[in-house]
N, C-alpha and C positions, 0 to 999 in steps of 0.2 A: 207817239203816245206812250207816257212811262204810266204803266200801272204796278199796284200793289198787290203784293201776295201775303196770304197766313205764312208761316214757317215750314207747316206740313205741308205745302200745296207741289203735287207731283206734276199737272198736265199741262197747265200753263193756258189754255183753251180759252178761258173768260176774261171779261176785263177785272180781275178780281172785288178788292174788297172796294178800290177806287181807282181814280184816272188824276194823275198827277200833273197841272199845271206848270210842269220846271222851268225856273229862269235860266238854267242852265245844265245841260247830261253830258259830258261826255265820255266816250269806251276806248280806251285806250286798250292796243292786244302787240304781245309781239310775241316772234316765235319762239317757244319753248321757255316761255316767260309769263307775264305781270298780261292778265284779261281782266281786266276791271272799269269801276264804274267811277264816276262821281257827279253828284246832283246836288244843286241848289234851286231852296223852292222856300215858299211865304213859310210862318207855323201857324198856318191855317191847317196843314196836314200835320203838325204834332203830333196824331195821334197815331199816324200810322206808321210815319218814317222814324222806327224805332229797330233797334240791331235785333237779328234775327231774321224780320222781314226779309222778302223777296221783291226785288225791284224789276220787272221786264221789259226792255227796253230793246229799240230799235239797231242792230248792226249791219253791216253789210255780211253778216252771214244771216242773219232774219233778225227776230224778235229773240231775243235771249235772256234769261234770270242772272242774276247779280243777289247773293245775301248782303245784306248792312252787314257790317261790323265795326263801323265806329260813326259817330252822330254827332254834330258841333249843333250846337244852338244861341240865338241872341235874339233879342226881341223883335230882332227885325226877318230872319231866315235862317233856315237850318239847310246844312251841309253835313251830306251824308255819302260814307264811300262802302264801295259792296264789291264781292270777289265774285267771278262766276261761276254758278253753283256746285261746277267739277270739284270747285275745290274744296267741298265738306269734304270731300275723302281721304284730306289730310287729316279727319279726327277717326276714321273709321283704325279700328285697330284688328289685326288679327291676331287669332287664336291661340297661335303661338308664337314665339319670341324669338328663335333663333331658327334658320331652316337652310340648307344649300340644297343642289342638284342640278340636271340637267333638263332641260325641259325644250320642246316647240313653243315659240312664242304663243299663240293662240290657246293651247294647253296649261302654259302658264296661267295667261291672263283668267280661264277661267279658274283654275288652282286659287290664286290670293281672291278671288270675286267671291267665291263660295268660300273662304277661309274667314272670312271677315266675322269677328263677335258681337255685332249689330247687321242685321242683313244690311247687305248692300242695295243702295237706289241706284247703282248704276250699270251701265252696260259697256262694255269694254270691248274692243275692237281692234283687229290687226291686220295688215296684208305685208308685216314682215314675213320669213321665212330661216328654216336652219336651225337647226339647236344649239340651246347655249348654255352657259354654265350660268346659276345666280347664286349670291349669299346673302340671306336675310336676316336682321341684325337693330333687333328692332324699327322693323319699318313698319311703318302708316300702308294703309291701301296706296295711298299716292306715291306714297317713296316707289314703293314695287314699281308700280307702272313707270316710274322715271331709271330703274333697274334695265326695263324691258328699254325703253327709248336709248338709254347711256349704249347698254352691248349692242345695239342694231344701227346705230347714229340716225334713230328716228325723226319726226317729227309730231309735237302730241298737237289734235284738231279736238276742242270741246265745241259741241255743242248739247244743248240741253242737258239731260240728264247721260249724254252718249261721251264717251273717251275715247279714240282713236289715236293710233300710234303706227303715222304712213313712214312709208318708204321714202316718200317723194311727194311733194307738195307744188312743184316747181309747174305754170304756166305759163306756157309762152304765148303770147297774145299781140307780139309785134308792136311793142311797146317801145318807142327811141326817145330819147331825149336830148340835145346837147345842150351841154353846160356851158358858158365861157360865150352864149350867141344869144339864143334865145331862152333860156332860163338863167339867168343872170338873180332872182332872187332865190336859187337854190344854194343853200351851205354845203359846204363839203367840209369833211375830216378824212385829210389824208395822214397815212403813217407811210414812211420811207424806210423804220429801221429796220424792215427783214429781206428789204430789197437786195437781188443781185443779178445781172446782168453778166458777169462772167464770172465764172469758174476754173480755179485750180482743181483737178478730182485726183485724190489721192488715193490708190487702194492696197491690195494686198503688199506687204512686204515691202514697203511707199513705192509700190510701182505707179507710174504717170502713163499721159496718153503717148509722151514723146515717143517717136517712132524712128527719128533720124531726121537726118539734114534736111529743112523748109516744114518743118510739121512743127504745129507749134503745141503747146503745154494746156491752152485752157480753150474752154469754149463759150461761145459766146448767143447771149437769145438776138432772137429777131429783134423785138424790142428796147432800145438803148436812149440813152439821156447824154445831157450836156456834160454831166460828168461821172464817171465811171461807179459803179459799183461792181467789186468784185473782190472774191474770197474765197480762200482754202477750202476746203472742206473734204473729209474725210468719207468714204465710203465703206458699208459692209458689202463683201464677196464670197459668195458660196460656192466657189471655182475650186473640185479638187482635180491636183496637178497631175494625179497617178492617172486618168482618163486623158491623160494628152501624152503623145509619141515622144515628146520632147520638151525640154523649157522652150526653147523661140516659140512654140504653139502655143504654149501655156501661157505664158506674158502676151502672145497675141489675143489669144479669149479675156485674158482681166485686161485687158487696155479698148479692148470692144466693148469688154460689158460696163468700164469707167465710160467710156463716150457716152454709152446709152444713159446712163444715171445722171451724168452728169449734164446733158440734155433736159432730162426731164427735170431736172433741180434748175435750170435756169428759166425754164419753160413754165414753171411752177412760180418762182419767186420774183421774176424779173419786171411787175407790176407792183404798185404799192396795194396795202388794204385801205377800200377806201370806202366811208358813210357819207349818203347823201339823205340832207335833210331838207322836202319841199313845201312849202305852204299851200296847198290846195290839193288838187286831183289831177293826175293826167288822168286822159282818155280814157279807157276798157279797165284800167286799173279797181279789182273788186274783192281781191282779198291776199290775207297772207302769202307769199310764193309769186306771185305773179313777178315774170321776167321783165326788167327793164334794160335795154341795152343805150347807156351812155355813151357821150363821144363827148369827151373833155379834154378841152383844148387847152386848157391850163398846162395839163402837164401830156397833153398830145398821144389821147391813148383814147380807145374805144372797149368799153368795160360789157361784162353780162353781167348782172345786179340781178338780187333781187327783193322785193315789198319786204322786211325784217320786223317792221315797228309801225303802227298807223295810232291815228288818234282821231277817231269820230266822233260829229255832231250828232247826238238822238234826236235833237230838236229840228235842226235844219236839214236834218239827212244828208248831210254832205263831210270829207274830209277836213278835219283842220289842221292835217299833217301828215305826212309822210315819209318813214326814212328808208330806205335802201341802200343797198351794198354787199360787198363782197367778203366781210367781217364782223364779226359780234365775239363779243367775248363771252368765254364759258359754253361754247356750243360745238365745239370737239370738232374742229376742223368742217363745220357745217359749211363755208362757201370756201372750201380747198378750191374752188371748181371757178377760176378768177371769170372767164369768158373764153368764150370760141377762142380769141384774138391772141391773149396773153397766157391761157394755162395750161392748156392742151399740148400734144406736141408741135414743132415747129413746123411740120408739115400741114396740121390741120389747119395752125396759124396764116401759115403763106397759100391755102386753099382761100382763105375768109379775104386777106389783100396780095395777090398776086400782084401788084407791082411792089410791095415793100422791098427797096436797097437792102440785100441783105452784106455786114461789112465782113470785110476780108479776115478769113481763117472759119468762119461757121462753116456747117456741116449739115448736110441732107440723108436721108436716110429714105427708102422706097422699094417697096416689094417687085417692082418692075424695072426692068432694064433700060430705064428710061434719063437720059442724062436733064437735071434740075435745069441748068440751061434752055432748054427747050419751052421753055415755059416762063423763069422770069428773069434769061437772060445774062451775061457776065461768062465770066471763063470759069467751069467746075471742073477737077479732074477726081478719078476712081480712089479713092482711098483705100477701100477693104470690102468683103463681101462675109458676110457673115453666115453660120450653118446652117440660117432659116431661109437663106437666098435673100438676104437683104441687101443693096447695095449701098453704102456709104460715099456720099459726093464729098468734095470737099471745096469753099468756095474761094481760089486762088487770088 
């Protein structure tokens, strides 16, 4: 049911001024982005569907308001598109013009709420934490609050007249999919260019991992392809050498903490970024964040994803799209976090598939005395033990 609202109308409670017949609603939302509307309908309601108006309409997070702001008409129907209502607060202006300091996010938020030179109709919300530094600079009420989202790597959740800016949005609800079997009408956008699979790690003084005879120079992820990706790369080291007895110790701690880095850089990038785009609804799937864990046999990898983009029917109530993945752009390392399988470290990786081959010269790493062998098998020997009692395998 799309009804109309006056301009002023704060509660949203009634079916307003009317109940809109539309040919077509749909609400497109994605995260930290575009929550909007678009309707077509007869101009039998010309009178109402005019900019300014309040449009409320059905989403999967309830009933929600959308302002018009632009209005096509023809003799035959008008089409009309509306932002949801968070987003007046990019006209609201405060008081003053220029401001920095440090502040509690929560504290802030009420700071710019109560700064504002038209009171605000909104309520602003947080369950970040920690103080930060901001500088305002001509901002809108909405810049701030994307201030507060940018320094926290938030997520903003509008509803109604409410702005929230979580931590974590992320629900796992056991959600799988594979691609390549039985969803075969899902698109994918894969990028390959920041892939790597093994590493040269370079660090202090271009010191290497090389160690002596049979140790080799790079490291390699669990996860690997038909054909190689692998790259130099350079490392920062905060290793000062006057706290070690000797150089051999000293070159032994930057050649430990190159393996650790350079683990977690292949552990990190050694999956593509990848968007999946599906026409319909999986199962439990009911809002922004919800986890999907793909198995895409395309390029033979099982991903944690998650809902980034959707495009709902108000009319039918149902999904007319879906995208997820492990990438968006403009969203600050928002899914750094590939899946269990691929981004974590290699150990949490080969917890999720314990039988994965892992190839010769990789390296295990375990707080317990425990040879990696034991577990998924091949010849490991002792490489290094490290201050924290970490033991380093290495797979021969």
């Amino acid at each position: 049911m799309i009804k109309v609202f006056l301009p002023t109308e704060k509660e949203f409670e009634t079916n307003g001024e009317i109940v809109i017949d539309a040919i077509r609603c749909a609400v497109k939302n994605a995260i930290n982005g575009d929550f909007s509307l678009e309707m077509t309908c007869s101009v039998d309601y010309n009178d109402y569907v005019v900019c300014g108006n309040i449009l409320c309409a059905p989403t999967p997070q309830g009933d929600q308001p959308f302002r018009i702001y632009d209005v096509e008409k023809n003799p035959h129907k008008i089409t009309a598109k509306a932002k949801h209502i968070t987003f007046d607060a990019e006209n609201y202006l405060l008081d003053f013009a220029n401001g920095s300091g440090t502040l509690y996010p929560t504290a802030f938020l009420e700071y710019i709420n109560r700064r504002t030179i038209l009171e605000s109709p909104f309520i602003l919300e947080t369950d970040t934490t920690g103080y930060f530094e901001y500088v305002i600079n001509g901002d809108t009420l909405h810049d701030c609050i994307k201030i507060l989202c940018d320094k926290k790597n938030g997520y903003i959740v509008r509803d109604k007249w409410k702005i929230k800016v979580l931590g974590n949005i992320s629900h796992d609800k056991g959600i799988t999919i594979e691609y390549g079997k039985n969803m075969l009408d899902m698109s994918a956008d894969y990028d390959f260019s920041n892939v790597v699979t093994t590493v040269f790690p370079i660090g202090n003084n271009n010191t290497t991992i090389y160690g002596g005879s049979g140790v080799e120079n790079t490291i390699s992820s669990v996860v690997q392809y038909d054909i190689p990706y692998a790259k130099y790369v350079r490392f920062d080291q905060d290793i000062d050498a006057s706290k070690y007895a000797n150089i051999n110790e000293y070159i032994a701690a930057v050649r430990a903490d190159l393996r650790v880095q350079g683990q977690n850089y292949v552990d990190k990038y050694c999956t593509p970024s990848v968007n999946y785009t599906l026409q319909g609804r999986p199962e439990k799937v009911s809002d922004l964040g919800d986890v999907i864990l793909v198995r895409d046999r395309r390029i033979n990898i099982e991903i944690s994803t998650q809902v980034i983009a959707y495009e709902y029917d108000a009319i039918g109530l149902k999904y007319n799209s879906l995208e997820f993945g492990n990438f968006v752009d403009g969203l600050k390392d928002l899914f750094s976090r590939v899946g269990e399988v691929a981004s974590n470290t290699t150990q949490d990786a080969l917890r999720n598939y314990p039988k994965q081959i892992y190839p010769v010269g990789s390296y295990y790493t375990s707080s317990v005395n425990i040879s990696p062998g034991q577990f998924f098998g091949g010849q490991w020997r002792v490489y290094s033990t490290t201050e924290d009692s970490k033991t380093w395998y290495r797979y021969a």
